[in-house]
C-alpha positions in Angstrom: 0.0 0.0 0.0 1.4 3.3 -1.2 2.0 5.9 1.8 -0.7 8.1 0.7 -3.3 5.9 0.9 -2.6 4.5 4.3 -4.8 6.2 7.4 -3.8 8.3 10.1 -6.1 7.4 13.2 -5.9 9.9 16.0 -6.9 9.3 19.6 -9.5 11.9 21.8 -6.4 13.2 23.0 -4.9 14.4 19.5 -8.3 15.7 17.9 -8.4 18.2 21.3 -4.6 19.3 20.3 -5.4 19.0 16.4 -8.6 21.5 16.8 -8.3 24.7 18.8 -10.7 25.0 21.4 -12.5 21.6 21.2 -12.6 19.4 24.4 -13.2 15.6 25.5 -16.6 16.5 26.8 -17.4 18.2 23.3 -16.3 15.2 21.3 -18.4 12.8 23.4 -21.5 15.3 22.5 -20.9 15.3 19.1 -21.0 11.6 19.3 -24.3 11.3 21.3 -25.7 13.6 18.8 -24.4 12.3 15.6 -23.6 15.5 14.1 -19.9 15.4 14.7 -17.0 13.6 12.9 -17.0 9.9 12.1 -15.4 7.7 14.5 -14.3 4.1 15.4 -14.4 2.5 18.6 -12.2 -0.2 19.0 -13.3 -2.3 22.6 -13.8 1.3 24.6 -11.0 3.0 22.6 -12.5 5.5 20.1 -10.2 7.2 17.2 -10.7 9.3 14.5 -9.6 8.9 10.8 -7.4 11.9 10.0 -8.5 12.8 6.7 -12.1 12.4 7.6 -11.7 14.6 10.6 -9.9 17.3 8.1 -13.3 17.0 5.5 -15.7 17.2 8.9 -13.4 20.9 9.1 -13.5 21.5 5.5 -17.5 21.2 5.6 -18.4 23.5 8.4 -16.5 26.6 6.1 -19.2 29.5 5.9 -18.9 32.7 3.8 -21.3 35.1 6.1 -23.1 34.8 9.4 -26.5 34.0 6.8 -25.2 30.8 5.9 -27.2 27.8 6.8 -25.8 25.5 9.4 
């Protein structure tokens, strides 16, 4: 497998470093709602898929404060 196609998984831990401002408890939320990144859980160990975390960021760009959310 080429090393562009191979996945970067990033714990709870990295995400909170990765995105300014963003905590444990507002991960699990997202989670409970549904409306935040995707995830795997592995046993009780949840990680995230890099590039999917970086399209989740990509997708909440706006242009103005009208912009549907």
């Amino acid at each position: 497998m080429s090393a562009e196609l191979k996945s970067r998984y990033l714990s709870i831990e990295q995400v909170c470093e990765l995105i300014p401002g963003i905590t444990r408890g507002q991960l699990a939320q997202w989670r409970y709602l549904g409306t935040g990144p995707s995830y795997r859980k592995l046993g009780k160990k949840i990680i995230y898929v890099e590039s999917e975390l970086v399209a989740f960021i990509e997708g909440t760009a706006r242009t103005g404060t009208a912009d549907a959310v």
